[in-house]
Each structure stands twice: as structure tokens, then as C-alpha cells.
C-alpha positions as CSV (number, residue, x, y, z in Angstrom):
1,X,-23.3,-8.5,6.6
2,X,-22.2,-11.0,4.1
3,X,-21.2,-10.1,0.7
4,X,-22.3,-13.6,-0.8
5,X,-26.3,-12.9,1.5
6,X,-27.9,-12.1,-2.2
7,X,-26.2,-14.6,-4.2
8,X,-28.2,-15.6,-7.4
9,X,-28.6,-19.7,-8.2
10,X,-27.6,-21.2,-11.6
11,X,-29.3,-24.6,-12.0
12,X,-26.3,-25.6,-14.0
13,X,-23.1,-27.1,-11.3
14,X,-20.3,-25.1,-12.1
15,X,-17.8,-27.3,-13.2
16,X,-15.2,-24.3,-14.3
17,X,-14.8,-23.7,-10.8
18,X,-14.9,-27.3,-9.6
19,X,-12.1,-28.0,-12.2
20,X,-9.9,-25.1,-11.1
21,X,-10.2,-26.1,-7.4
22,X,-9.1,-29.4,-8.1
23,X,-6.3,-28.1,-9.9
24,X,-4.9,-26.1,-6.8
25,X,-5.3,-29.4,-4.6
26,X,-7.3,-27.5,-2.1
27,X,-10.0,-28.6,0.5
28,X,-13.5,-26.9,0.4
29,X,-12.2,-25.4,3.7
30,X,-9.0,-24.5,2.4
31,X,-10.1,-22.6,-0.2
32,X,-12.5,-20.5,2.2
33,X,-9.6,-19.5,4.4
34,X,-7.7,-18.3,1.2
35,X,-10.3,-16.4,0.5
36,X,-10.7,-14.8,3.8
37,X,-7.4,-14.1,3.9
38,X,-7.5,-11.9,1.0
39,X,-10.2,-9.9,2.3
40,X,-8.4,-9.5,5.3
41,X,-6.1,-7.9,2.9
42,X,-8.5,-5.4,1.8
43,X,-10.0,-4.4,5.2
44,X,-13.0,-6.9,4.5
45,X,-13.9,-9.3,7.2
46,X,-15.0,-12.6,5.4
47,X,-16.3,-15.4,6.8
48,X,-16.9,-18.2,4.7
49,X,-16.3,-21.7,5.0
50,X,-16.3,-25.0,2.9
51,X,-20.3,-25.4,2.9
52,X,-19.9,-21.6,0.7
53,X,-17.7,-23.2,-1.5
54,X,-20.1,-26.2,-2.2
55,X,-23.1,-23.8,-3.1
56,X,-20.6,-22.1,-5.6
57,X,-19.9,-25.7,-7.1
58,X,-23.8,-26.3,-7.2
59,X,-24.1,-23.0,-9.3
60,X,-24.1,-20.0,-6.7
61,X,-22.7,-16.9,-7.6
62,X,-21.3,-14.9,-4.9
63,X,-21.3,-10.5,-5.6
64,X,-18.7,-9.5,-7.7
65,X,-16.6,-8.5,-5.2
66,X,-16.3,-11.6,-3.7
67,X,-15.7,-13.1,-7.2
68,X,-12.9,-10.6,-7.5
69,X,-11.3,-12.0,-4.3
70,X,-11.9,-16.0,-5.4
71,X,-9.8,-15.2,-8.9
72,X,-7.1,-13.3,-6.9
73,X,-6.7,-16.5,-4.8
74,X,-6.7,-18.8,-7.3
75,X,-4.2,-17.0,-8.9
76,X,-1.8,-17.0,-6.3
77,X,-2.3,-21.4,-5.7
78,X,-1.9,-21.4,-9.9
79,X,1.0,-19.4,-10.7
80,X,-1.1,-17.9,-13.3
81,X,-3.8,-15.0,-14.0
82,X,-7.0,-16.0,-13.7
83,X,-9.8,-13.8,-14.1
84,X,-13.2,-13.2,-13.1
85,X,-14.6,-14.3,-16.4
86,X,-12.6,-17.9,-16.1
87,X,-14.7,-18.7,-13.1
88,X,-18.0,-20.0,-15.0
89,X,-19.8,-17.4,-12.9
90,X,-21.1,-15.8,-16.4
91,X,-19.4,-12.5,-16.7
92,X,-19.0,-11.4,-13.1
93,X,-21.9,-8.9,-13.2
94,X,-24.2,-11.9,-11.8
95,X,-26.6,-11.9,-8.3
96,X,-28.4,-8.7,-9.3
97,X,-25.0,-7.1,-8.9
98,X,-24.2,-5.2,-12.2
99,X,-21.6,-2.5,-12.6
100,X,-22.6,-0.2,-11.1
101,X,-21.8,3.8,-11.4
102,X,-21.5,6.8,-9.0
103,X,-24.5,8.4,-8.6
104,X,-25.4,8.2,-12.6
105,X,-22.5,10.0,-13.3
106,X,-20.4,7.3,-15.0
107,X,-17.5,7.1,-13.0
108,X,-16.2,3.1,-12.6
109,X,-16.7,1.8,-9.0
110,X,-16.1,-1.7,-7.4
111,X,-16.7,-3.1,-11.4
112,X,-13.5,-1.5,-12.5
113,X,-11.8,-2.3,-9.3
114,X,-12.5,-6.0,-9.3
115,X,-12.8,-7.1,-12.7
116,X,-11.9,-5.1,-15.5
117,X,-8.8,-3.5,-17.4
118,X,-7.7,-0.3,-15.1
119,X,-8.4,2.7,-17.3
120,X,-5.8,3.7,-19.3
121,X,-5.3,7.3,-18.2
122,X,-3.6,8.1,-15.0
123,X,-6.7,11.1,-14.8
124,X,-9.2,8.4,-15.5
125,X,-7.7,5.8,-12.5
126,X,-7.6,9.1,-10.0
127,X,-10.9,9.4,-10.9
128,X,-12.3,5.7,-10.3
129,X,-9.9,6.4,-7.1
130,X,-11.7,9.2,-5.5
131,X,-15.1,9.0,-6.8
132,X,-16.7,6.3,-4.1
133,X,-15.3,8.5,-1.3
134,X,-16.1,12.6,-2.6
135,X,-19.6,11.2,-4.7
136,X,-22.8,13.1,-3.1
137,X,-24.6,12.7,-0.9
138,X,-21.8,11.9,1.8
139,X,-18.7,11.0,1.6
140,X,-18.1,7.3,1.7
141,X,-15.5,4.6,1.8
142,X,-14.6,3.2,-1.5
143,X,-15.6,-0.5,-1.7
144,X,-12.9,-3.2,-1.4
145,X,-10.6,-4.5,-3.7
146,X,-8.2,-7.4,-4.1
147,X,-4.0,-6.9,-3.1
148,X,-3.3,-8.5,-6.7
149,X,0.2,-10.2,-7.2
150,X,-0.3,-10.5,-10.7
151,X,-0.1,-6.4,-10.6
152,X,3.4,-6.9,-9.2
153,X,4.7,-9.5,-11.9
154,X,7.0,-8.7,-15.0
155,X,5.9,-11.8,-16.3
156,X,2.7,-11.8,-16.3
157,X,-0.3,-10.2,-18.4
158,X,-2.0,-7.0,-17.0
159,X,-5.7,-7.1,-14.6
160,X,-7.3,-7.6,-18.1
161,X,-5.0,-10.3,-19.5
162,X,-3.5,-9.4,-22.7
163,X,-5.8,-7.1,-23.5
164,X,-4.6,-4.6,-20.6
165,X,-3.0,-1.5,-22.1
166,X,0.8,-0.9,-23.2
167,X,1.2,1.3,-20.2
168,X,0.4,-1.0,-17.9
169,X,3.8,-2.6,-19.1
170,X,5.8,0.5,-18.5
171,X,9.1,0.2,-16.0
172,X,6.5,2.6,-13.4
173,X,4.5,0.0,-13.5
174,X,6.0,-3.5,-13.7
175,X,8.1,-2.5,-10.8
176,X,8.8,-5.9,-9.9
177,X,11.7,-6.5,-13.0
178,X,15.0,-4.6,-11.5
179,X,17.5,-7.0,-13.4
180,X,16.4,-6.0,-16.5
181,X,17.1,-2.3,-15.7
182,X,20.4,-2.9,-14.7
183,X,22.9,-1.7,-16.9
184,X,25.0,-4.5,-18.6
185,X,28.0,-6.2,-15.8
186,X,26.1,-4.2,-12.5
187,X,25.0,-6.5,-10.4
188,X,22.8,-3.6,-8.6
189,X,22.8,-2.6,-4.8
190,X,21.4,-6.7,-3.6
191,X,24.8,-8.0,-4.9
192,X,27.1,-5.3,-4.1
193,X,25.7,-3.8,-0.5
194,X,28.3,-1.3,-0.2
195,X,28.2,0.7,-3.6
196,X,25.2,2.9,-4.7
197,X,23.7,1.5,-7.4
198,X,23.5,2.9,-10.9
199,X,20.5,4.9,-11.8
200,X,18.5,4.4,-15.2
201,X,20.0,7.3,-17.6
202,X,17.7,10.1,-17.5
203,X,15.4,10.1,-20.8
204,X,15.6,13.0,-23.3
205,X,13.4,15.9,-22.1
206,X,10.1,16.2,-23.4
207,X,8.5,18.9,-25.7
208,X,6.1,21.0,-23.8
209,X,5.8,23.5,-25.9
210,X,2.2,25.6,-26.4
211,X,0.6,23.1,-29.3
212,X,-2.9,23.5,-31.0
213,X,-5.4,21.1,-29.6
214,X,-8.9,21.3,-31.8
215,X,-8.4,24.4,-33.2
216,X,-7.4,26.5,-30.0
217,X,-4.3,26.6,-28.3
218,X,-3.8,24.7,-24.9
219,X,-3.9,26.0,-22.1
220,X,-0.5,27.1,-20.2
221,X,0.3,25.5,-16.8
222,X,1.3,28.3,-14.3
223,X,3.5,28.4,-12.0
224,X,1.2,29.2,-9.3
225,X,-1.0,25.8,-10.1
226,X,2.2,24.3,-9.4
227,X,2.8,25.7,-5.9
228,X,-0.8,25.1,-4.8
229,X,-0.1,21.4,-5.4
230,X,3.2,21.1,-3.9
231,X,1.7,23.0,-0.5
232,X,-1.3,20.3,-0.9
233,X,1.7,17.7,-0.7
234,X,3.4,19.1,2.4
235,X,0.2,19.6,4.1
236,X,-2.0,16.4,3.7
237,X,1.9,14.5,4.3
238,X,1.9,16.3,7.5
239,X,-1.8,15.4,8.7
240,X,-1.6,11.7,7.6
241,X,1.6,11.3,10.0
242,X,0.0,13.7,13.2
243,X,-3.3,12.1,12.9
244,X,-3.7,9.4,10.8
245,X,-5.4,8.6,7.4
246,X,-9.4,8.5,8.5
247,X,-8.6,12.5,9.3
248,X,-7.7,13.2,5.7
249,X,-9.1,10.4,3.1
250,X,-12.5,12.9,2.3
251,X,-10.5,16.1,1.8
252,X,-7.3,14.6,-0.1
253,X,-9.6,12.9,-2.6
254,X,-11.1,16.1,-2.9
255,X,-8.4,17.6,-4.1
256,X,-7.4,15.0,-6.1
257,X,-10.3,14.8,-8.0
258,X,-10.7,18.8,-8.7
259,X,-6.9,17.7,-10.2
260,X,-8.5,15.2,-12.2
261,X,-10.4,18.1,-14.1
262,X,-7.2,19.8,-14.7
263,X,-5.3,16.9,-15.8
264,X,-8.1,15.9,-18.1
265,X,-7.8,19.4,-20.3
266,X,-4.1,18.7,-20.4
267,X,-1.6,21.6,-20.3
268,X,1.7,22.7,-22.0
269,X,4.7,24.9,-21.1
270,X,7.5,24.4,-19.0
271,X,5.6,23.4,-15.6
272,X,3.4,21.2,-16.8
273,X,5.3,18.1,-16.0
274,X,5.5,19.5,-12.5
275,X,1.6,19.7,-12.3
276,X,1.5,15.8,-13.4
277,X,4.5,15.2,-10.5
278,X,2.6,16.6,-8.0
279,X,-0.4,14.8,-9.1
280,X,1.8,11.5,-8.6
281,X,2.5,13.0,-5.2
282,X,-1.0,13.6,-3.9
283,X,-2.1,9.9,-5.2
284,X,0.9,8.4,-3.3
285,X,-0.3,9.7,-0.1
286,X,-3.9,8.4,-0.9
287,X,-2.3,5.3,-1.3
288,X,-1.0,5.7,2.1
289,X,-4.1,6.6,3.4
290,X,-6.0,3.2,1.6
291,X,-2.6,1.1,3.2
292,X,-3.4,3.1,6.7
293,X,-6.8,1.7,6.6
294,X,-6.1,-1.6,5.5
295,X,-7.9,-1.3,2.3
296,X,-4.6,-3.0,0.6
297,X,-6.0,-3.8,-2.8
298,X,-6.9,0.1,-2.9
299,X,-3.7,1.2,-1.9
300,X,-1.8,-1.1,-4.4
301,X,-3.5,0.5,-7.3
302,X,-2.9,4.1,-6.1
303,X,0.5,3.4,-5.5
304,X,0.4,2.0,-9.3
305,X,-1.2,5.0,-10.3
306,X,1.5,7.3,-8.9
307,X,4.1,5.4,-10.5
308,X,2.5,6.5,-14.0
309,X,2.0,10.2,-13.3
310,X,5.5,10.4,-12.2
311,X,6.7,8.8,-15.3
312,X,4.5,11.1,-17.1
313,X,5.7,14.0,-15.2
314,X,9.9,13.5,-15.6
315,X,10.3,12.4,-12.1
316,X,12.5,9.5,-12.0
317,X,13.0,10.2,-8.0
318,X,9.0,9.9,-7.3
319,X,8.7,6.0,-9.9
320,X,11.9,5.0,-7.4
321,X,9.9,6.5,-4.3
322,X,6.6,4.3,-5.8
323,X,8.4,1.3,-5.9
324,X,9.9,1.4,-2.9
325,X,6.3,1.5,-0.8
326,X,5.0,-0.8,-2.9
327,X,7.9,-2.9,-1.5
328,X,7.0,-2.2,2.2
329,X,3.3,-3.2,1.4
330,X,4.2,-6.2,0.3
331,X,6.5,-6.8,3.1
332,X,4.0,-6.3,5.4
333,X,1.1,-8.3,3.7
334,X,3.8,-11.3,4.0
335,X,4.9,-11.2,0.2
336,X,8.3,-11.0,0.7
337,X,9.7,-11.9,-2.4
338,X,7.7,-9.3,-4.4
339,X,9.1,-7.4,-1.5
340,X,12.6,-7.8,-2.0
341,X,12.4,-7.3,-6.0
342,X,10.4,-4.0,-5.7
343,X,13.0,-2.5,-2.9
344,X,15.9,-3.7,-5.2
345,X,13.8,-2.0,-8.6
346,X,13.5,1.0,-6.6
347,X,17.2,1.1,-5.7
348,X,18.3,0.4,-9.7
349,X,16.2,3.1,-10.9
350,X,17.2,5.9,-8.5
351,X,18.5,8.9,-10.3
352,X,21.9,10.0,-9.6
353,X,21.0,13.5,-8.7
354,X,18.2,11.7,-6.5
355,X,18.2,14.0,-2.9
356,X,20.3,12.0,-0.3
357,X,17.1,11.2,2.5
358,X,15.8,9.9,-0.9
359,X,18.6,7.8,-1.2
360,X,18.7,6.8,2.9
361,X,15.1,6.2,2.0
362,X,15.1,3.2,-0.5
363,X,18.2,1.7,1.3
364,X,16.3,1.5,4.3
365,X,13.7,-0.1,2.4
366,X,15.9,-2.7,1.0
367,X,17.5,-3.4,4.4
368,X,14.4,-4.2,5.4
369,X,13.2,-6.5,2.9
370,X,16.3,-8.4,2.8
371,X,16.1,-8.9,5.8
372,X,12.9,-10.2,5.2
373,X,14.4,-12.8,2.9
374,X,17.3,-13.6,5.9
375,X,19.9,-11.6,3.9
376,X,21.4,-11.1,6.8
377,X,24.7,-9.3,6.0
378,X,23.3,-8.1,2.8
379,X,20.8,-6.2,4.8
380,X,23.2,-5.1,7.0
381,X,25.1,-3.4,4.5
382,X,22.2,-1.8,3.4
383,X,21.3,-0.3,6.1
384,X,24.7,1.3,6.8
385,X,24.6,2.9,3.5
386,X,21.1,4.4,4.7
387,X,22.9,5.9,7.7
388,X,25.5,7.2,5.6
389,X,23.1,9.0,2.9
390,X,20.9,10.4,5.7
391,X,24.1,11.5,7.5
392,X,24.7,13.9,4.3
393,X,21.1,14.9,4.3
394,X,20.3,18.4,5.0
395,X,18.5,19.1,8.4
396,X,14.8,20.1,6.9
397,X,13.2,21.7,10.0
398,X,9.9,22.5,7.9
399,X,8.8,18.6,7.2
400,X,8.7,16.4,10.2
401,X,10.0,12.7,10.6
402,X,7.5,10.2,8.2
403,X,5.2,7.7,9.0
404,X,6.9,4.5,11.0
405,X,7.0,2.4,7.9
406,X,8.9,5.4,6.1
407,X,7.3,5.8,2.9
408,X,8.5,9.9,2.9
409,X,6.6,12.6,0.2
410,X,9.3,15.2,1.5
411,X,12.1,14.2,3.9
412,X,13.5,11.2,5.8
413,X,14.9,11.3,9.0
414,X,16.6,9.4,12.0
415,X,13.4,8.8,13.5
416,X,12.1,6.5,10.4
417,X,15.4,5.5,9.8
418,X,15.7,3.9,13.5
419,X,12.1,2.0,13.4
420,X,13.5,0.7,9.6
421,X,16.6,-0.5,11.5
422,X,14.4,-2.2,14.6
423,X,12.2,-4.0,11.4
424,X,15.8,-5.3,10.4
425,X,16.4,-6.4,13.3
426,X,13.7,-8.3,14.4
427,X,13.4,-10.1,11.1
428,X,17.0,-11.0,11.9
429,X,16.1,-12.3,15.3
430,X,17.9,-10.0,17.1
431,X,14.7,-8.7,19.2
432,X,16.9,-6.7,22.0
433,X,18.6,-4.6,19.3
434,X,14.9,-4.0,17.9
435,X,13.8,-2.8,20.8
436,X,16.9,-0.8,21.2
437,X,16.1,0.9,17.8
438,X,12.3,1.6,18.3
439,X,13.3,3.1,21.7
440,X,15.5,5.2,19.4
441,X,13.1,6.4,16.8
442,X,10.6,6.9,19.4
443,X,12.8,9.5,21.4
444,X,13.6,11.4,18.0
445,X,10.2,11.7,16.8
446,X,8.3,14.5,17.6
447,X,5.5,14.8,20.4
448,X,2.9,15.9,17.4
449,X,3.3,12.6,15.2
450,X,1.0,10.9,17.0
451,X,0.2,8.3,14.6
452,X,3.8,7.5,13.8
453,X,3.9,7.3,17.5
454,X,1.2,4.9,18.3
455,X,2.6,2.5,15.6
456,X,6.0,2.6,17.3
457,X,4.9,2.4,21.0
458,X,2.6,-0.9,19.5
459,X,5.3,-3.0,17.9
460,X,7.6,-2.1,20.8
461,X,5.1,-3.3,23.2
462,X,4.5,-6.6,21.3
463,X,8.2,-7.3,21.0
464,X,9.0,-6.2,25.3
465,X,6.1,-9.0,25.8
466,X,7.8,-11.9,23.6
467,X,11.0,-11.1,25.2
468,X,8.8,-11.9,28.8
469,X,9.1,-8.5,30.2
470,X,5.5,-7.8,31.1
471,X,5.9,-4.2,32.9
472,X,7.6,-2.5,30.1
473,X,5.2,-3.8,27.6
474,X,2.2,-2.6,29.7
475,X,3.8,0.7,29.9
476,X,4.9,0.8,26.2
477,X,1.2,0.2,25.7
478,X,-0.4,2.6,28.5
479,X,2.1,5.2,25.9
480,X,-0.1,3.7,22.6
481,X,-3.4,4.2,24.0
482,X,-2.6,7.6,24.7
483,X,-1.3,8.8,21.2
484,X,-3.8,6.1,19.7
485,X,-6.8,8.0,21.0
486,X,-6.2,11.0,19.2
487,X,-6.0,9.2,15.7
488,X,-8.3,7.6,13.0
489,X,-6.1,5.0,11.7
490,X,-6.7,1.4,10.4
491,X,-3.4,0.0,11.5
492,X,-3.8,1.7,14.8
493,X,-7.3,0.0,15.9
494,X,-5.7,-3.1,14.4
495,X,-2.9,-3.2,16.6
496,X,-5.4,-2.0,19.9
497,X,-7.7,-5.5,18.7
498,X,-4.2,-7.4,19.2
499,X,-4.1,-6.3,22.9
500,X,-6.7,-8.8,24.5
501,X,-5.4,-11.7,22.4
502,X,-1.8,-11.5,23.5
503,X,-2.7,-10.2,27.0
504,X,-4.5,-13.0,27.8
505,X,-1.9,-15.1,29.5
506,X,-1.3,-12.9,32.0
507,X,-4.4,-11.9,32.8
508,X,-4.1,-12.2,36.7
509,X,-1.7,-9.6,36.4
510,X,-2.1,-6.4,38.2
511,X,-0.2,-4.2,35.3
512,X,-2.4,-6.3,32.0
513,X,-5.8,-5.8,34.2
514,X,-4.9,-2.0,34.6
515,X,-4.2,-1.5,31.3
516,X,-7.5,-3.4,30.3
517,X,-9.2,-1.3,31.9
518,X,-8.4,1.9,30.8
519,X,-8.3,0.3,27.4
520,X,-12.5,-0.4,28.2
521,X,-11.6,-3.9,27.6
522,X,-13.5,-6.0,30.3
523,X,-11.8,-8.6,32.0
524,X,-14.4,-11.3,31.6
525,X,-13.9,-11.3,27.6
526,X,-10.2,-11.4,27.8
527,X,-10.3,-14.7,30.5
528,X,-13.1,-16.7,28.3
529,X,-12.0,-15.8,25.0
């Protein structure tokens, strides 16, 4: 259905909007594709076009969300914020859509994702996180929001402009600035591929000592509260790699939000930063989950959120580990030189006592998006000094290989580290040694990741069939629909949608109309499409 089907109409011609589209230099038409773009972005299937556009000039107000994805792109044509409240719609809350609340309780929904500051807690953004998807009477998904540059720009203001909090200003946060972290005469791991690069110096520990709050002493975080959260870690890491996100999303917010509670009464003592680094840990792999079901803009902020619980909680390792996904989801969105200043931030802050797979980790990551960038013998180097940490790495037989695009909550191994190398590689043009590589990680990763798998067998199919070799593609994808069918993941159905479109060529063929087939793909559709 389409988001702008209950638009309300404003007599008045909005000639905000009709000023800021001339200003970006943009057809009717080409402002509806930027649009639809974005939603793509979110897991949100738009289809607008310039005749849309010219009922929003006359005064049509689309839904909120839809405003929130109009001031996203005209942000990106601008170079500048600009906000749902700059786009003469009236205060975004037009159309009979108002903010609206879970089930009465008051928890922010689509309002606070769109529009307005994110809350300035870490709690309070796990909450507006998880309470779309764990709210009675049935869990359901959250609702879409924008993949937001701006939320990856030093230079810019915060969602809410100026008046965004100090936090959101915080080195977890505006990830995007590695140069200024640098210590004075490093030119950091970009410049000098072969040297590790200098961490940040660890900050002064914190007091956590047992203080008075209202009277009554705070409550003592155990050890045991601890422990139940690192076991929450290892297990929901575990699931989201065997069977995908759409397995795990209801469950992991669940816990989340009964951490919320915890978080909320705060805690002293000597484990309490550990409760808040777990707490970063758990909304990582929800961001996962949101990125594994294409639900970008929702993953973006999770990510962010982690980021500021594990600046809260003393973990310099998990802000490095933040940064560094945020750098693959830009990379994959196309944003490559956010990309490449997140995986470089990510490299600059890694502590020196930072765990060596760690270390292999965010190399990889910056291989990778150098690569991305055609640093070619930059991202070369890079990625030999993520075989050499990983070669130092400790066999961990308890924590299997991570998800394809290696964003690790425990351990990194050859298998991610080969698919990281095959991404290299293909973005250097070097498609046989890409194949080569996937091949690799595929034969070191375990028959149970089945996700992981799927992902692999995918991109190695698509890359056998633009190298012309027809049989090993079908067979790499005869491989994906096996694994594929035994997940609930975003990026997996994606990736089965791009069969019939690339497949069409060779329709005639005996091995494409097998696979077809058994795919329930009829053969008519893929001929006239």
C-alpha cells in the first residue's frame, strides 16, 4: 500500500519545498527516484513518481515517514541537514498522522525515528528500538526509518540540528572523524598500511563506587547479571549466523528491553560497566538483525546506540567494533567514502590490548573499504596485516566463523577473513582471485552457518555468471537455495529476487531452467519480464 494513499491537502502551494527542489537542480522524476532509493534503503518499497512530487508542490502532505525519507534526500543533493520541519509540510505530524505511541504506553515509535532528536539516554534509544517489535498484542516489525548521512558526519549538526544532545557529539558517535583522533605526526593505518595504528590512550577509570541515589543506596550489579548477558551475547551471535535474523529479532528485543529496565535503575560496583558493555553488545547484534533485513535506517541507529553504551561501559574494543560495521553498512549501501572514514576511525581508536581477531577484524574492514575507494595497494596491505593478526589469534572452538560481512561479537576467523579478502578483490577487479577466496571461506565455514553460507554461495554465483561460466554459477546457486531455505533473512530473499533478473539471458539453458524450477520460479515470467 502506499505510504502517501491518506495524504492530507493544504490549499496553500508549498513553495518551501518548491524552493528546495529547485535548489538541488532536480527533475520531478528525479527527485521521486531519490526518494525511492532511500526507502529501498530501509526495506520499504516506494513507488512514486514526478506526478507525487507535483501534488506535494500543490500542498500535499505525504505520512511522516515519507517526509522523513524526502528531508534525508534532500540532504544528501544539499550538502546540508535538512529537516522535516524545513519542508513547509507544517510540523511533520500532518495527514492524520500524529506521533503516535506504543500501545498508550509512551514509548516513541516511527515519530522519534523520523523526525525528532534521538533520546538522550542509551536505555531510552533501546527502548524506542525494541518497543514496535516486543509491544502487545503480537510482535511486529518496527516501522521504517531513513539510512541518514548526516548521522555519519563530524561536521554536521545532530538528527535535531543544534539542538541534538552533547552526546550525540561524543567520539562513539561521530565515528566518521579519525584524523582528529590521531595522535599528533601518526598518519594512522590508511597512510602507513604496514604498521598497527596507535590506539586512543585509555581514559582514567571511572568511580563505581556504591553512591546514595534519593535517599537509598543503589543497587549493586552482580556478577551473575553479568554472565547472563554475556551468554545472551554468545547465543543470539550464534542463531543470527545459523539461521538468520527473522529467527531472532522478537526474542533479542526481548531481552533487550527487560535490560532496558535494569539499565534505567542504574547500578554501581565494580561490574557495572560490564552490564552497560554487554548492553552495547546485545544492541550491536540487533543492529545486525535490522541490516539482515534491510531495515538500514534501523540498523544505523542501533549500531549508534551501541557505540554509546560501550563508551559508557569502558570498552574501547566494542566503540572500535561499532565503527567498523557501521563502515561495512555503508559500504554496502554504496557510501563509500563514509565507508572508508569509519573503517579508518575504527582502526585509530583500537586499544592496544585490543584481542588480535579484533584487530584481524577492523583491518579486514579497512581492506575492504579501500578497496572500495581503488586503494589498491593500500588495501592490499591491509589485508595482509589482517592475516597476520588472525594468524596470532587463539583457535576459539566455542564461537563459530561470523556472519559473511564479518561484523564478529566474539571471534573472527579464516572463514570471514577469506569472503573480506574475495570483497577486496572484486572491488579491485580481480574477479578470478574473488572467486578463489569465496571458494575458500566457503570450505572453512561450518556446515551449520547456514546463513553465512547462503550469502557466500550467492555472491559467488553472481560473480561465476559475469565471468561467463554458466554451470558453476547454476551449481553455486542449486548450493544457495539449499542453505537459503532453512533461513529467515532479508539479504537472503534479496539475493534469491536477483536470480530471475540475471538468469534471464540464458533462459534456453538446460542448467538456468532446472534451477528455475526448483527455485518455483516459472519460466514464462523469467522470458517476458
Amino acid at each position: 500500500m502506499q505510504p502517501d494513499a491518506r495524504h492530507r491537502r493544504d490549499p496553500t502551494p508549498n513553495s518551501t519545498l518548491r524552493g528546495l527542489l529547485a535548489e538541488t537542480q532536480w527533475t520531478q522524476e528525479a527527485f521521486a527516484r531519490a526518494i525511492a532509493r532511500l526507502g529501498a534503503e530501509a526495506g520499504v518499497r516506494l513507488s512514486y513518481d514526478r506526478t507525487s512530487v507535483a501534488r506535494w508542490l500543490r500542498g500535499s502532505r505525504p505520512s511522516p515517514r515519507v517526509q522523513g525519507f524526502i528531508a534525508e534526500a534532500l540532504s544528501r543533493r544539499l550538502g546540508r541537514p535538512v529537516t522535516v520541519t524545513q519542508l513547509g509540510m507544517g510540523d511533520g505530524r500532518s495527514g492524520g498522522h500524529g506521533p503516535r505511541t506504543a500501545e498508550g504506553r509512551g514509548e516513541p515509535t516511527e515519530w522519534t525515528y523520523i523526525s525528532s532528536a534521538r533520546p538522550s539516554r542509551p536505555a531510552d534509544q533501546l527502548a524506542a528500538l525494541t518497543a514496535a517489535v516486543v509491544g502487545p498484542p503480537r510482535a511486529d516489525p518496527p516501522p521504517a526509518a531513513p539510512y541518514q548521512l548526516t548521522l555519519l558526519d563530524p561536521s554536521a549538526p545532530g538528527p535535531a540540528g543544534p539542538a541534538a544532545p552533547a552526546k550525540g557529539n561524543s567520539p562513539a558517535v561521530r565515528a566518521g572523524s579519525p584524523r582528529a583522533e590521531r595522535q599528533p605526526g601518526h598518519e594512522g593505518v590508511g597512510d602507513v598500511p604496514t604498521e598497527t595504528p596507535e590506539p586512543l590512550r585509555p581514559r582514567p577509570p571511572r568511580d563505581h563506587s556504591p553512591s546514595s541515589r534519593g535517599g537509598r543506596p543503589a543497587r549493586r550489579t552482580a556478577p551473575d547479571e553479568v554472565a547472563s548477558v554475556r551468554e545472551h551475547v554468545r547465543f543470539f551471535s550464534q542463531q543470527a549466523d545459523r539461521h538468520g535474523g527473522g529467527h531472532i529479532r522478537t526474542t533479542l528485543a526481548a531481552s533487550l528491553a527487560a535490560l532496558v529496565r535494569r539499565l534505567r535503575t542504574g547500578g554501581e560496583g565494580p561490574h557495572h560497566p560490564q552490564l552497560v558493555a554487554g548492553a552495547a553488545r546485545l544492541s550491536y547484534l540487533l543492529a545486525r538483525v535490522y541490516a539482515d533485513e534491510q531495515r538500514h535506517g534501523l540498523a544505523q541507529r542501533a549500531f549508534l546506540t551501541a557505540a554509546e553504551l560501550a563508551e559508557e561501559g569502558d570498552d574501547p574494543e566494542g566503540v572500535a567494533l561499532v565503527r567498523r560495521a557501521l563502515s561495512s553498512q555503508a559500504h554496502q549501501l554504496g557510501h563509500r567514502r563514509q565507508s572508508l572514514a569509519l573503517a579508518e576511525a575504527a582502526c585509530a581508536s583500537a586499544p592496544a590490548d585490543a584481542a588480535p581477531s579484533a584487530r584481524a577484524f577492523l583491518f579486514a574492514g579497512l581492506a575492504v573499504a579501500q578497496a572500495g575507494q581503488g586503494q589498491r595497494l593500500r588495501a592490499l596491505a591491509a589485508l595482509r596485516s589482517a592475516e597476520h593478526e588472525l594468524a596470532r589469534s587463539p583457535a576459539d572452538l566455542t564461537t563459530g566463523p561470523e556472519c559473511p560481512d564479518g561484523e564478529p561479537v566474539g571471534a573472527y576467523q579464516d572463514a570471514a577473513l577469506h569472503y573480506q579478502a574475495g570483497q577486496v578483490r572484486a572491488a579491485l577487479g580481480d574477479r578470478d582471485g574473488a572467486v578463489r577466496e569465496l571458494r575458500s571461506s566457503l570450505r572453512f565455514r561450518p556446515e551449520g552457518e547456514c546463513r553465512s553460507r547462503a550469502l557466500s554461495e550467492a555472491e559467488l554465483a553472481e560473480l561465476l555468471l559475469a565471468q561467463g561460466r554458466l554451470e558453476e554459477a547454476c551449481a553455486a546457486w542449486e548450493l544457495f537455495l539449499e542453505d537459503s531455505a532453512l533461513i529467515r533473512s532479508g539479504r537472503a530473499r534479496r539475493a534469491r529476487d536477483r536470480m530471475p533478473r540475471l538468469l534471464r539471458p540464458y533462459a534456453q539453458e538446460h542448467c538456468v531452467q532446472g534451477l528455475l524450477t526448483r527455485a518455483g520460479m516459472p519460466l514464462g515470467r523469467v522470458t517476458a519480464e
